[in-house]
C-alpha angles and dihedrals in degrees: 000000000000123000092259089051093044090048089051089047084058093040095055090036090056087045095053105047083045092058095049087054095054097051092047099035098047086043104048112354098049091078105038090058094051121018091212092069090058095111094010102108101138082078095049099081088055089059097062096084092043098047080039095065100033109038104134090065098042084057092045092055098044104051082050090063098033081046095048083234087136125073118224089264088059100050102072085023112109124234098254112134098092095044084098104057086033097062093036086056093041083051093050093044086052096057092039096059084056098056086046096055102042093050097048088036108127119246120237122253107256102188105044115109114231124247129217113225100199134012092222088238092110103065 
């Protein structure tokens, strides 16, 4: 298996549990997590890409409410503390990849001749 194939196997892994969660999570857990959402169903179509991409957290969330790990306060409280460290490593990666690109980037041939593909007779 070579990396483009590995990288396809994770993609459509990754598809695949998210889209479990989604089912699972907008059919039964939705409303368990947040007690608006209890009759509101037309939403709940707009929220598959988003539960898709980001199911481990939407897990992770759910079994701490299901679990009583978090407090009252927790519970409406948005995940923010890591904003912070998540934008400042987006920001590096970014940054990163262009590096990367720029310094394995392939040099043009500068002494092949061009070629003209069509003489523009034809049209």
């Amino acid at each position: 298996m070579d990396v483009a194939q590995a990288i396809l196997v994770v993609i459509q892994a990754w598809g695949i549990f998210g889209a479990l969660t989604a089912a699972v999570f907008l059919t039964v857990g939705i409303e368990r997590v947040d007690e608006d959402a209890q009759g509101a169903y037309v939403f709940r179509p707009l929220l598959i890409p988003g539960v898709m991409l980001i199911w481990p957290l939407v897990l992770w969330r759910w079994w701490r409410i299901e679990s009583q790990r978090a407090g009252w306060a927790e519970r409406y409280k948005p995940v923010r503390g890591a904003h912070g460290a998540a934008a400042l490593l987006m920001s590096l990666g970014i940054i990163a990849i262009i590096v990367t690109g720029l310094s394995v980037r392939q040099e043009w041939p500068g002494d092949t001749a061009p070629v003209q593909l069509s003489d523009g007779a034809s049209q």
